[in-house]
N, C-alpha and C positions, 0 to 999 in steps of 0.2 A: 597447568596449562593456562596462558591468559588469552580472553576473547579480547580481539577487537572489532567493535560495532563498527558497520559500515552502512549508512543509511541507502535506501538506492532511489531513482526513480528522477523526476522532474522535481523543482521546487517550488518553482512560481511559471505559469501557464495562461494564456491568451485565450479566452473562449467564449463565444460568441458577441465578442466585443470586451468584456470584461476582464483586467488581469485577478488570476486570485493563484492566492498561496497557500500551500501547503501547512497547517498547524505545526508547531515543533512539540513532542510530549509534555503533555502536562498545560500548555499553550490554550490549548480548542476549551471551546462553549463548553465541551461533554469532556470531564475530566473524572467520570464517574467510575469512567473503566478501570483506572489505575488501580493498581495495589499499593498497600506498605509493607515492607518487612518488617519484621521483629528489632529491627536496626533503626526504624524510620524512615527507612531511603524508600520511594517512590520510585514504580519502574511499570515496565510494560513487556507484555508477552516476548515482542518480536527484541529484547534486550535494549530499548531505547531508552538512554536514560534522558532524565528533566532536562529539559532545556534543546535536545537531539533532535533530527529528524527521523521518523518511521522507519522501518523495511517498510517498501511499498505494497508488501503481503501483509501486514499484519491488519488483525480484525480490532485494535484500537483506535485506529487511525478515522478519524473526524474527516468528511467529505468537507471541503471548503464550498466547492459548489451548491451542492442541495442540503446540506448539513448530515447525511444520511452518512453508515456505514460505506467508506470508499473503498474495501476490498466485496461490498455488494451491489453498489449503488447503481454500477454503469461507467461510474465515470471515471475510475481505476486506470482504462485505457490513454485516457487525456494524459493523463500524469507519468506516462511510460515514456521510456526512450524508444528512438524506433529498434536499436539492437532488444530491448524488450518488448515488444510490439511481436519481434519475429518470433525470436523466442516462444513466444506463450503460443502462438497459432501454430507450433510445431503437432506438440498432441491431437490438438484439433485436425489437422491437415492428415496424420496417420489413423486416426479415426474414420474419416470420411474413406480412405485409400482399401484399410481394412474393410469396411461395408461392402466399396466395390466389388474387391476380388471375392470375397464370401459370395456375391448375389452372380458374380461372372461365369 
Protein backbone atom coordinates (compact mmCIF):
# COMPACT_ATOMS: atom_id res chain seq x y z
CA UNK A 1 0.00 0.00 0.00
CA UNK A 2 1.72 3.48 -0.87
CA UNK A 3 0.80 6.65 1.42
CA UNK A 4 0.61 9.71 0.00
CA UNK A 5 1.32 12.89 2.27
CA UNK A 6 -1.01 15.50 1.89
CA UNK A 7 -0.16 18.58 3.94
CA UNK A 8 -3.25 20.61 4.79
CA UNK A 9 -4.08 23.95 6.36
CA UNK A 10 -2.91 27.64 5.34
CA UNK A 11 0.64 28.36 4.43
CA UNK A 12 1.46 31.90 4.76
CA UNK A 13 -1.26 33.99 6.82
CA UNK A 14 -1.86 37.99 7.56
CA UNK A 15 -2.10 38.58 11.26
CA UNK A 16 -2.20 41.43 13.08
CA UNK A 17 -0.35 43.32 10.42
CA UNK A 18 2.34 40.70 9.97
CA UNK A 19 2.65 38.04 7.07
CA UNK A 20 4.36 34.84 8.58
CA UNK A 21 4.74 31.40 7.36
CA UNK A 22 4.34 28.23 8.09
CA UNK A 23 7.96 26.13 8.68
CA UNK A 24 8.26 23.27 6.14
CA UNK A 25 9.87 19.96 8.35
CA UNK A 26 12.95 19.99 9.28
CA UNK A 27 12.82 24.18 8.30
CA UNK A 28 11.73 25.83 12.09
CA UNK A 29 14.17 27.18 14.81
CA UNK A 30 13.09 23.61 16.83
CA UNK A 31 14.07 20.87 14.72
CA UNK A 32 14.65 18.78 17.85
CA UNK A 33 11.46 16.93 17.48
CA UNK A 34 12.41 15.10 14.50
CA UNK A 35 13.58 11.49 14.43
CA UNK A 36 16.05 9.31 12.27
CA UNK A 37 15.49 6.08 11.05
CA UNK A 38 17.96 3.36 11.09
CA UNK A 39 18.13 4.55 7.21
CA UNK A 40 19.12 8.14 8.12
CA UNK A 41 16.08 9.66 6.65
CA UNK A 42 14.56 12.36 8.96
CA UNK A 43 10.83 12.42 9.29
CA UNK A 44 8.07 13.51 11.47
CA UNK A 45 5.01 12.02 13.22
CA UNK A 46 2.23 13.34 11.08
CA UNK A 47 4.40 11.55 7.92
CA UNK A 48 6.10 14.94 6.60
CA UNK A 49 8.91 14.35 5.03
CA UNK A 50 12.12 17.23 4.94
CA UNK A 51 11.51 19.75 3.11
CA UNK A 52 7.22 19.21 3.27
CA UNK A 53 4.64 21.16 4.88
CA UNK A 54 2.87 19.66 8.28
CA UNK A 55 -0.59 17.95 8.66
CA UNK A 56 -1.89 20.98 10.48
CA UNK A 57 -2.62 18.45 13.50
CA UNK A 58 0.58 17.42 14.11
CA UNK A 59 2.45 18.14 17.41
CA UNK A 60 5.81 18.84 15.42
CA UNK A 61 4.87 21.60 13.98
CA UNK A 62 6.80 25.03 15.16
CA UNK A 63 4.11 28.04 15.79
CA UNK A 64 5.55 30.75 13.41
CA UNK A 65 3.76 33.25 15.29
CA UNK A 66 4.84 32.77 19.08
CA UNK A 67 7.35 29.97 18.29
CA UNK A 68 5.35 27.75 20.74
CA UNK A 69 3.76 24.36 19.85
CA UNK A 70 0.90 25.45 16.92
CA UNK A 71 -1.28 22.36 17.37
CA UNK A 72 -1.27 24.06 21.50
CA UNK A 73 -0.59 27.38 21.06
CA UNK A 74 -3.87 29.11 20.06
CA UNK A 75 -2.96 30.01 16.95
CA UNK A 76 -3.71 26.64 15.08
CA UNK A 77 -7.02 28.41 14.17
CA UNK A 78 -5.25 31.40 12.13
CA UNK A 79 -3.63 28.70 9.87
CA UNK A 80 -7.05 26.72 9.19
CA UNK A 81 -9.11 27.11 6.24
CA UNK A 82 -12.55 28.27 6.98
CA UNK A 83 -13.90 24.50 5.39
CA UNK A 84 -11.50 23.63 8.72
CA UNK A 85 -12.60 26.17 10.99
CA UNK A 86 -16.20 24.54 10.49
CA UNK A 87 -15.12 21.22 10.65
CA UNK A 88 -13.30 21.37 13.95
CA UNK A 89 -16.38 23.47 15.79
CA UNK A 90 -18.50 20.49 14.84
CA UNK A 91 -17.59 18.38 18.12
CA UNK A 92 -17.69 21.42 20.07
CA UNK A 93 -21.22 22.50 18.70
CA UNK A 94 -22.65 18.73 19.63
CA UNK A 95 -21.22 18.93 22.89
CA UNK A 96 -22.74 22.14 24.05
CA UNK A 97 -26.28 20.52 22.18
CA UNK A 98 -25.69 17.25 24.39
CA UNK A 99 -25.40 19.34 27.80
CA UNK A 100 -28.50 20.99 26.63
CA UNK A 101 -30.89 18.24 26.18
CA UNK A 102 -29.23 16.21 29.44
CA UNK A 103 -30.05 19.46 31.75
CA UNK A 104 -33.73 20.00 29.42
Amino acid sequence: MSYEFTPSGKFSVKYNGNTYKRWKAGRSPDDKKYWKDDKGNYGCDCGAPLGRYHNLSCDCEQCPICKGQLLSCGHMKVFMTKEQRVEAEKPKMRRIMEVGVSKG
